[in-house]
C-alpha positions in Angstrom: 0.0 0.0 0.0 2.7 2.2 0.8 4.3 1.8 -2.6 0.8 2.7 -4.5 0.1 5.6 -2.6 3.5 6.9 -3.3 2.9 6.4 -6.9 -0.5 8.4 -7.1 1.6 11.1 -5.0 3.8 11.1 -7.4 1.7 11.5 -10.5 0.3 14.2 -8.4 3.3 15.8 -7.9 4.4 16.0 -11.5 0.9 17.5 -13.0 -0.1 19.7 -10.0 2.1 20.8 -7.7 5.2 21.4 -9.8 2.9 23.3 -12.1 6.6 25.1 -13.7 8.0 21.6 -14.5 10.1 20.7 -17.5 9.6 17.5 -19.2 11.8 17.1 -22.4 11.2 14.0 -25.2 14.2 14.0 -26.9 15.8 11.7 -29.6 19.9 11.1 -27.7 21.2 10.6 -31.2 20.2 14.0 -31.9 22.5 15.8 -29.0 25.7 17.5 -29.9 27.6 19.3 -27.3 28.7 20.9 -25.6 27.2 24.2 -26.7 28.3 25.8 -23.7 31.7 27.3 -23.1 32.4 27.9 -19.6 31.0 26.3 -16.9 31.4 27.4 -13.1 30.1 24.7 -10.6 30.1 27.0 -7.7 30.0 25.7 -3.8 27.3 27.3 -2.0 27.1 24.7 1.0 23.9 26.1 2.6 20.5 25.4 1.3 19.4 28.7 1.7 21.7 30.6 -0.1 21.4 28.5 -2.7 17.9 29.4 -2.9 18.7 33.0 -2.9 21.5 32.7 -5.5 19.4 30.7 -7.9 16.9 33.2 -7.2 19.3 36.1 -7.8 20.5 34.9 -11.2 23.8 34.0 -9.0 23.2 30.0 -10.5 21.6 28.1 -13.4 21.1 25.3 -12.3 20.3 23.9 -8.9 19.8 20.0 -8.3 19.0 18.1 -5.4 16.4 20.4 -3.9 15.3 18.5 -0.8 13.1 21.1 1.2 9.1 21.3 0.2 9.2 24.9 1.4 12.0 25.2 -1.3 10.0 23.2 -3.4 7.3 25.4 -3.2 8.9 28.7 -3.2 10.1 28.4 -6.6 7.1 26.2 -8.5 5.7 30.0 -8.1 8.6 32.1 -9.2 8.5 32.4 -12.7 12.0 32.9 -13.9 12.8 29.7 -12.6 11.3 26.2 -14.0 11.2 22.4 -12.0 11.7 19.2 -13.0 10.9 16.0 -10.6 12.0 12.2 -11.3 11.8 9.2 -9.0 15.3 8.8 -8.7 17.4 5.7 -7.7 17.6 6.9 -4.2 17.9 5.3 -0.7 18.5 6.7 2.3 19.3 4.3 5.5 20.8 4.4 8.7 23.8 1.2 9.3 24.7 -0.6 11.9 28.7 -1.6 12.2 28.2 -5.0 12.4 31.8 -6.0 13.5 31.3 -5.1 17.3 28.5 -5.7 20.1 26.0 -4.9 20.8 25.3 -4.4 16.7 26.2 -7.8 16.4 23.0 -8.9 17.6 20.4 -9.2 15.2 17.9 -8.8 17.8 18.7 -5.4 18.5 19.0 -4.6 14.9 15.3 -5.4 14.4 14.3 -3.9 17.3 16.0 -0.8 16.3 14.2 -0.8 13.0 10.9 -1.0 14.5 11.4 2.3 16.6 12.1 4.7 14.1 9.1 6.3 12.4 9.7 5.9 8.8 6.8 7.2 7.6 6.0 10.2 10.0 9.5 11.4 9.2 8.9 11.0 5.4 5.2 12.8 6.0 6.9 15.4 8.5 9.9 16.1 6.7 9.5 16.1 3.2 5.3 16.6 2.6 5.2 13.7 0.0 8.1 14.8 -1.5 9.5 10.9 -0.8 8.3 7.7 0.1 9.1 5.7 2.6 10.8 2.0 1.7 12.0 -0.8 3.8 13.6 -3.0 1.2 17.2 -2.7 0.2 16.2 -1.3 -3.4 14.5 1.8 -4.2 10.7 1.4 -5.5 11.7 2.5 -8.8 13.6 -0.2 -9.0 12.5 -2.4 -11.9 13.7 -5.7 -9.3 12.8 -3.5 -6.4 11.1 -6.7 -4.2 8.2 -6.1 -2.0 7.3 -9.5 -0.3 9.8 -8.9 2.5 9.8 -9.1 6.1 8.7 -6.0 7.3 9.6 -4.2 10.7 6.5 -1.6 11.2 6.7 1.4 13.9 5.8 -0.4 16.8 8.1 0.7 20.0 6.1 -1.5 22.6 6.6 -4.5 20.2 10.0 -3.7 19.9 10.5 -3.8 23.6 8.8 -7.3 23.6 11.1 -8.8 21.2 13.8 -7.7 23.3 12.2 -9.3 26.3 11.7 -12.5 24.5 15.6 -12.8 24.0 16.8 -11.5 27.2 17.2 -8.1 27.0 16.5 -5.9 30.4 16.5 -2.3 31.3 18.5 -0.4 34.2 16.7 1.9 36.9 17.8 4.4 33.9 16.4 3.4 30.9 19.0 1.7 29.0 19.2 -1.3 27.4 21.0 -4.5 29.1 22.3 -7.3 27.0 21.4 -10.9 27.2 23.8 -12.4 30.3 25.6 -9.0 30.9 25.3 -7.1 34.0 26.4 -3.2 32.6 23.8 -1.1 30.6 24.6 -0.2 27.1 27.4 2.6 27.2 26.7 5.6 25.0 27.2 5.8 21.2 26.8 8.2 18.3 25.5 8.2 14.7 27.7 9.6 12.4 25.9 12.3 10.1 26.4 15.1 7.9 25.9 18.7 9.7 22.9 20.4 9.5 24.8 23.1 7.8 25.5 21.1 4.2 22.6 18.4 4.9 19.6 20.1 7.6 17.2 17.7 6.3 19.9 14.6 7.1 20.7 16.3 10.3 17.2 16.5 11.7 16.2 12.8 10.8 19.7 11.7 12.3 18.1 13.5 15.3 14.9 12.0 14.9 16.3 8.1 14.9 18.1 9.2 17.8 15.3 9.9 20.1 13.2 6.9 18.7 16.2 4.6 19.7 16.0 6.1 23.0 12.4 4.9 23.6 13.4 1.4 23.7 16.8 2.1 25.8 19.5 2.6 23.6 21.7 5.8 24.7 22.3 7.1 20.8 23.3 11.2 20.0 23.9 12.7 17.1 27.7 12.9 16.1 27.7 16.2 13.1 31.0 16.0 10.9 31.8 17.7 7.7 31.5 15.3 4.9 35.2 14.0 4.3 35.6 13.5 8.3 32.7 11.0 7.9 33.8 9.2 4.9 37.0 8.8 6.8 35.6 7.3 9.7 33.3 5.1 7.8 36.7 3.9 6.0 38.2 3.0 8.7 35.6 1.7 10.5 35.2 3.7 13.2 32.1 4.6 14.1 28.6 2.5 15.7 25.7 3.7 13.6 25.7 6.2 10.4 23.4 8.0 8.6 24.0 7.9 4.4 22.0 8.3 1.2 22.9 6.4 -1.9 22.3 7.0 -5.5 22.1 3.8 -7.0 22.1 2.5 -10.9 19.5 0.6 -13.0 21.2 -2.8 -12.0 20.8 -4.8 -8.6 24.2 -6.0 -8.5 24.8 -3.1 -5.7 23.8 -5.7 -3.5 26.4 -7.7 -3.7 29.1 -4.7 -3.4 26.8 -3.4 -0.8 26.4 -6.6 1.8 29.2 -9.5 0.3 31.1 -10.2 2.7 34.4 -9.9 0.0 33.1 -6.1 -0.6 34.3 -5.4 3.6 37.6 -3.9 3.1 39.1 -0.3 3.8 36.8 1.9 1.5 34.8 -0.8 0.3 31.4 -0.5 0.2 30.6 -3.6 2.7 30.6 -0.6 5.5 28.8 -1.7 8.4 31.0 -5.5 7.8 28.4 -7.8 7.2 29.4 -11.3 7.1 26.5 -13.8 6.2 27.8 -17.1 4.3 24.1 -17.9 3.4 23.6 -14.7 2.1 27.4 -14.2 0.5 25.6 -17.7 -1.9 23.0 -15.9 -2.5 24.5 -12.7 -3.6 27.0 -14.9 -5.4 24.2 -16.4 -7.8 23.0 -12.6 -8.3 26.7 -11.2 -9.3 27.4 -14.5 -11.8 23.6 -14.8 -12.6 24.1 -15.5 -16.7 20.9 -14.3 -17.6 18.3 -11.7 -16.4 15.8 -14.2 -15.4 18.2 -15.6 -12.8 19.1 -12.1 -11.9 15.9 -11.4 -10.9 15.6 -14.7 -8.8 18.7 -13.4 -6.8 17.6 -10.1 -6.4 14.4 -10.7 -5.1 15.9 -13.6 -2.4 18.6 -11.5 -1.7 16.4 -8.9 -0.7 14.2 -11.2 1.4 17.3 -12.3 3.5 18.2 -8.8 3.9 15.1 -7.4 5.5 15.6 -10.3 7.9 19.1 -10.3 8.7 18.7 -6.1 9.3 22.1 -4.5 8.3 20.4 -1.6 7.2 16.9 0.7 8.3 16.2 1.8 5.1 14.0 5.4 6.0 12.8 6.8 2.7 13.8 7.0 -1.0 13.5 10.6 -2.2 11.6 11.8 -5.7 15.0 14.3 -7.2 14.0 18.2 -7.5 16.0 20.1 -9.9 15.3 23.5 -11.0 17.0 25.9 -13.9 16.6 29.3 -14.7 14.8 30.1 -17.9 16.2 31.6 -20.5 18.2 28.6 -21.8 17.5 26.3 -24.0 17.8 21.8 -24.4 17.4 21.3 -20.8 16.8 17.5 -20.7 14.3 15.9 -18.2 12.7 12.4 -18.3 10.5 10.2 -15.6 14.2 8.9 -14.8 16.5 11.7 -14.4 15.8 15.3 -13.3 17.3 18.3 -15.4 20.5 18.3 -13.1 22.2 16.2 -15.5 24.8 15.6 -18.3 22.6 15.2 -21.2 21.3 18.8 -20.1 24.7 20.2 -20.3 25.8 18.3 -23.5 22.1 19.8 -24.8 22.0 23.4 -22.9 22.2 26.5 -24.8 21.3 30.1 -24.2 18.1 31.1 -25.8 18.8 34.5 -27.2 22.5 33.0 -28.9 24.7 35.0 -26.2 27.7 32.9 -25.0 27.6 33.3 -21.3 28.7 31.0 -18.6 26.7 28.4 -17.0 26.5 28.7 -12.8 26.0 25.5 -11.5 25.5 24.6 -8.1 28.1 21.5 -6.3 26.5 21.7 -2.4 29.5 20.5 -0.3 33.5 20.5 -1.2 35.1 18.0 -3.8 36.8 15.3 -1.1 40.0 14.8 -3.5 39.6 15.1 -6.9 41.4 11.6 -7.1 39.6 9.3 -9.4 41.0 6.4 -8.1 40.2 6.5 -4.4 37.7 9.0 -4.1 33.6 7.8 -3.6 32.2 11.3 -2.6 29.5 12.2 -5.0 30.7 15.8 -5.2 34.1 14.5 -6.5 31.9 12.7 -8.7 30.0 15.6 -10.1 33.6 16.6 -11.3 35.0 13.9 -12.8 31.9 12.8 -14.3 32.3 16.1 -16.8 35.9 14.6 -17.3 36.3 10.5 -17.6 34.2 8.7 -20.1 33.0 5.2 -20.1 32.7 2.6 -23.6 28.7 2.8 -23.1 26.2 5.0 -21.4 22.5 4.8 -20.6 20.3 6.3 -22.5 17.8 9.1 -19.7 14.7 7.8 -21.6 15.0 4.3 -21.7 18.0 2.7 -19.4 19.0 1.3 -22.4 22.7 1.1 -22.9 23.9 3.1 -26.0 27.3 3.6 -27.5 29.6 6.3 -26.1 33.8 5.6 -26.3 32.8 2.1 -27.9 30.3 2.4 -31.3 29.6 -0.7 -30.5 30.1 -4.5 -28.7 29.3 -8.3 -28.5 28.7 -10.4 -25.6 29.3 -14.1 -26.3 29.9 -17.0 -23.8 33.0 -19.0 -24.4 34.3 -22.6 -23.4 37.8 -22.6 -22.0 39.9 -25.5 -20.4 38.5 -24.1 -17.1 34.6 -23.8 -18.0 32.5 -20.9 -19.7 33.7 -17.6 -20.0 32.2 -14.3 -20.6 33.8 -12.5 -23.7 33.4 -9.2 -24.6 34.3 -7.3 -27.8 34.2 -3.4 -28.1 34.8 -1.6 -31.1 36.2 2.0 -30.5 35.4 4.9 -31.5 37.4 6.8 -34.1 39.5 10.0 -33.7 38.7 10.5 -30.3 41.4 12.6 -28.3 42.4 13.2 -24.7 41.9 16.9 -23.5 46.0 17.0 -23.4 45.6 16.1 -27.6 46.6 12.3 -27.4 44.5 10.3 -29.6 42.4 7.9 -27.3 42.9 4.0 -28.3 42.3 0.5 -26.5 46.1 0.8 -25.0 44.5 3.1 -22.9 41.5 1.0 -22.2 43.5 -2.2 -21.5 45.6 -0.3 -19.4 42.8 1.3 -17.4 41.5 -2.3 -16.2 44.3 -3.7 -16.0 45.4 -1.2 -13.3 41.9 -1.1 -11.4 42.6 -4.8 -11.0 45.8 -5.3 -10.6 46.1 -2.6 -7.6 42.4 -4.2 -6.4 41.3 -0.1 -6.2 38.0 -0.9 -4.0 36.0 1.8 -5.7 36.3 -1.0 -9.0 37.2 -3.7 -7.2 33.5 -5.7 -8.4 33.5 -4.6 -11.6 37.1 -5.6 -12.7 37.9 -8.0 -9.9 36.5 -11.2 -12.9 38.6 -9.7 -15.4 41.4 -12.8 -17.1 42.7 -11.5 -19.4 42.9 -8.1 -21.7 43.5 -8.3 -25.6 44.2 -5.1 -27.8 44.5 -6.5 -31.4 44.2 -3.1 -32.6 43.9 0.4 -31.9 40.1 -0.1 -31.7 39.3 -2.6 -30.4 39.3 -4.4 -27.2 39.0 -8.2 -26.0 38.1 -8.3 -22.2 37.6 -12.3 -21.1 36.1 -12.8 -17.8 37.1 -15.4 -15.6 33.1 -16.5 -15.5 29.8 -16.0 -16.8 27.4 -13.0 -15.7 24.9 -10.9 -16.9 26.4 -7.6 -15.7 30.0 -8.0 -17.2 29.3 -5.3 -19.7 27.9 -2.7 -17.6 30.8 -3.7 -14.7 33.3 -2.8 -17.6 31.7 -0.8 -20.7 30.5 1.8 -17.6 33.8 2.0 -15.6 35.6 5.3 -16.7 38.6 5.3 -18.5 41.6 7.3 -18.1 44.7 7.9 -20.3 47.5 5.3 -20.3 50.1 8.1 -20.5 49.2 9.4 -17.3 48.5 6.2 -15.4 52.0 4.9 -15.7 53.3 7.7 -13.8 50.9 7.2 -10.9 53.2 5.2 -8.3 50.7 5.6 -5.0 47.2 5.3 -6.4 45.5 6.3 -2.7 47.6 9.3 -2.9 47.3 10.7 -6.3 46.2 14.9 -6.9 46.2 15.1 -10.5 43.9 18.1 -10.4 46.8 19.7 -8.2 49.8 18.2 -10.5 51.0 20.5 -13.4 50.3 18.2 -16.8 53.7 17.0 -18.0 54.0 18.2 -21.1 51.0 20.5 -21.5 51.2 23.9 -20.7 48.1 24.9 -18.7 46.7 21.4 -18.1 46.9 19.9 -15.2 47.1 15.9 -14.6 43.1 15.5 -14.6 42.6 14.8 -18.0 39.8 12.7 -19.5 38.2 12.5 -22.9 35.3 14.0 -21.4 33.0 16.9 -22.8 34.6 19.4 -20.4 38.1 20.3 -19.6 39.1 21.1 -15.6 40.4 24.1 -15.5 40.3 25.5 -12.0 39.6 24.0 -8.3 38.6 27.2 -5.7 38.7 25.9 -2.2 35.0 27.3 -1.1 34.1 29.1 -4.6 34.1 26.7 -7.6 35.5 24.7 -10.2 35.7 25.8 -13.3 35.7 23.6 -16.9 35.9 25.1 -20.3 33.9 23.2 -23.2 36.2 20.4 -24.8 36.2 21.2 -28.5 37.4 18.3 -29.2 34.5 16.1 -28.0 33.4 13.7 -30.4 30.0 14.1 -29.9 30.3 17.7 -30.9 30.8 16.9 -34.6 28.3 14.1 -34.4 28.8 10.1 -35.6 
């Protein structure tokens, strides 16, 4: 029921309430940009002055727009036009599994029936997200919903306590099973109400609930790199995060596999589960979607049970631009925050004028090897390029640095083997001038999996062998069979073979703070990518300049 509702809500969202939206059919094969010339992602870190510098003409383009008073503000002002998607959002607190008492997956359930899902989603956001307590967003097309479900229920949380031994002190707090001490305190790690208020308060929120049923929780606030750092190394209890997932389900195996549970791995709360590691298993290898949906749904199931995760809410992505340009892209998938919009943007009365686009918190690094912050990400996204894309439309993979590929399944003395072919595309250069070619591909994977970078480390981790017979075209034989080889390795970015063979400490590397080595005003971040880094601006911006080299610019 709660996933119909939020789908009338959201219908009612699109034609009512944002009453300004855009909503742009498009044919991909017709965009060719860049148009723009300069772009300036500029680091306004509090929601409200990004409001007021949208609202000044100060930025273009604002994504991520979380508040319904926001929302509402500017569906009414009419310089300024919406776009809404239900976007491959979760948003979850996590438990680190690796010491008491979140070892205990009592607790764990317990936990997830004290927190108000849905009064926080109805509170918070006024219908501007629905709440979810599977381990895959509802838009999801294997989203599962026959799953164990732990409703708000405090009292029955402090009966299923009971039931396994669990008593309180004169206090309040929670006593474990055979122990004799109350729990001690801990802390959630979360984002500061500064960059995130809305993450802040529901961190604040789950804090109180837990301490209805006895468990002594606060609120720990840390700028965003701090908390990344912790959750790297592992030191934290309970943490607060939001991920923006892809099309595919195989997140659950980087997400929960027990293999994924190294430093900066994606495994963060440690979860160790040798029933569910099989299960996950079948998903990652599945050869065929029909097995991948098998695996995704059980998966799923044993998730809710085993209670790694409170999922909270998965939130429907507000983006709003200011009129007066032109091509902004929107679909049901994607709001107009995104690259097709800036390969498509132009300004509607033919003036070449800078685009202001808004980047909420800090880039972490700029290091495209270690880095996972999704404001890195906004930056080297413009940069690095992978063989295929996804069409905004359909989710449909389409060509990008390959034209094209085959998939075949191949016998070897060791079994079947997944085999895949891509056929480059032509005349494509790096930003520093070097013609792109499959050296640099082969090199690219074979350096993600060679120094087993966790950021890559399930997507290239299968990878046998490498073949470049020519200078377009690439070979890559997995060491199995599975239905998500080519997105694992047509979507991984590439980056230039020249430049990788200088990099001696991967975890260390600053090629947007290294001079290029033979390029005079380049630095070392250079991609084949539609825009060229020119500038980083601790607490101002970063600012790109059009490639004019882009191959999609002249069209194929």
């Amino acid at each position: 029921m709660i996933l119909k509702r939020a789908v009338l809500l959201f219908l009612v969202l699109v034609s009512v309430i944002l009453n300004a939206t855009v909503s742009t059919a498009f044919d991909v094969s017709a965009v060719r940009g860049p148009h723009i010339r300069d772009l300036y992602m500029v680091i306004y870190r509090d929601p409200d002055s990004q409001i007021l510098a949208l609202q000044k003409g100060e930025l273009d383009v604002l994504g991520d727009v979380t508040r319904p008073s926001d929302i509402e503000r500017l569906s009414s002002n009419q310089d300024v036009n919406l776009s809404i998607s239900r976007g491959f959002h979760l948003f979850f607190m996590g438990f680190n599994l690796r010491k008491g008492p979140w070892n205990d997956k009592t607790l764990r359930q317990a936990a997830s029936m004290a927190i108000p899902s849905i009064q926080i989603v109805r509170d918070i956001f006024s219908g501007y997200s629905e709440p979810v307590n599977t381990y895959l967003p509802p838009v999801s097309p294997y989203h599962e919903t026959d799953v164990t479900t732990w409703e708000h229920d405090p009292r029955g949380a402090r009966v299923l306590l009971e039931e396994e031994g669990w008593r309180w002190s004169p206090d309040g707090r929670l006593i474990p099973p055979g122990e004799e001490s109350p729990l001690k305190g801990v802390k959630i790690l979360s984002p500061t109400a500064q960059v995130a208020p809305t993450t802040a308060e529901i961190s604040s929120r789950i804090a109180n609930a837990l301490k209805e049923i006895g468990i002594p929780v606060s609120v720990e606030p840390l700028d965003f790199s701090t908390m990344i750092r912790r959750l790297d190394l592992h030191d934290f209890d309970l943490f607060v995060m939001a991920w923006s997932l892809t099309r595919d389900p195989d997140s659950l195996f980087a997400f929960f596999h027990s293999s994924m549970d190294v430093t900066g791995g994606y495994n963060i709360q440690g979860l160790h589960d040798p029933l569910l590691d099989e299960v996950l298993e079948e998903l990652r290898w599945a050869p065929d979607r029909q097995t991948a949906e098998g695996a995704a749904r059980k998966a799923q199931q044993m998730l809710s049970e085993i209670s790694p995760w409170i999922p909270v809410y998965s939130r429907y992505m507000v983006a709003a631009v200011r009129k007066g340009w032109d091509g902004v892209i929107s679909t049901q998938a994607t709001s107009a925050d995104n690259i097709w919009t800036l390969l498509n943007m132009r300004s509607s009365d033919g003036s070449e004028r800078p685009v202001f686009w808004c980047l909420s918190d800090e880039p972490r690094s700029l290091n495209p090897l270690s880095t996972g912050s999704a404001y890195d990400w906004q930056v080297l996204g413009l940069i690095y390029d992978g063989m295929i894309a996804v069409d905004p439309e359909t989710l449909d993979d389409i060509p990008w640095l390959a034209t094209k590929w085959e998939v075949e399944t191949v016998s070897g003395e060791d079994g079947d083997h997944t085999r895949l072919t891509f056929h480059l595309r032509d005349r494509v250069k790096w930003h520093d001038g070097s013609p792109f070619t499959s050296k640099d591909v082969g090199k690219t994977l074979e350096f993600l999996r060679d120094n087993e970078i966790p950021r890559y480390f399930d997507n290239v981790r299968d990878i046998l062998k490498v073949e470049t017979p020519d200078d377009l075209t690439v070979i890559v034989t997995m060491k199995n069979v599975s239905f998500w080889h080519l997105h694992n390795i047509g979507g991984s970015p590439v980056f230039p073979a020249h430049l990788l063979e200088g990099v001696d400490e991967w975890e260390t590397w600053q090629p947007a703070a290294e001079p290029h080595p033979s390029v005079k005003g380049l630095t070392s971040l250079v991609g084949t990518g539609p825009f060229v880094f020119r500038e980083y601006r601790q607490g101002e911006y970063v600012h790109f300049v059009s490639n004019e080299d882009f191959w999609l610019i002249g069209g194929d």
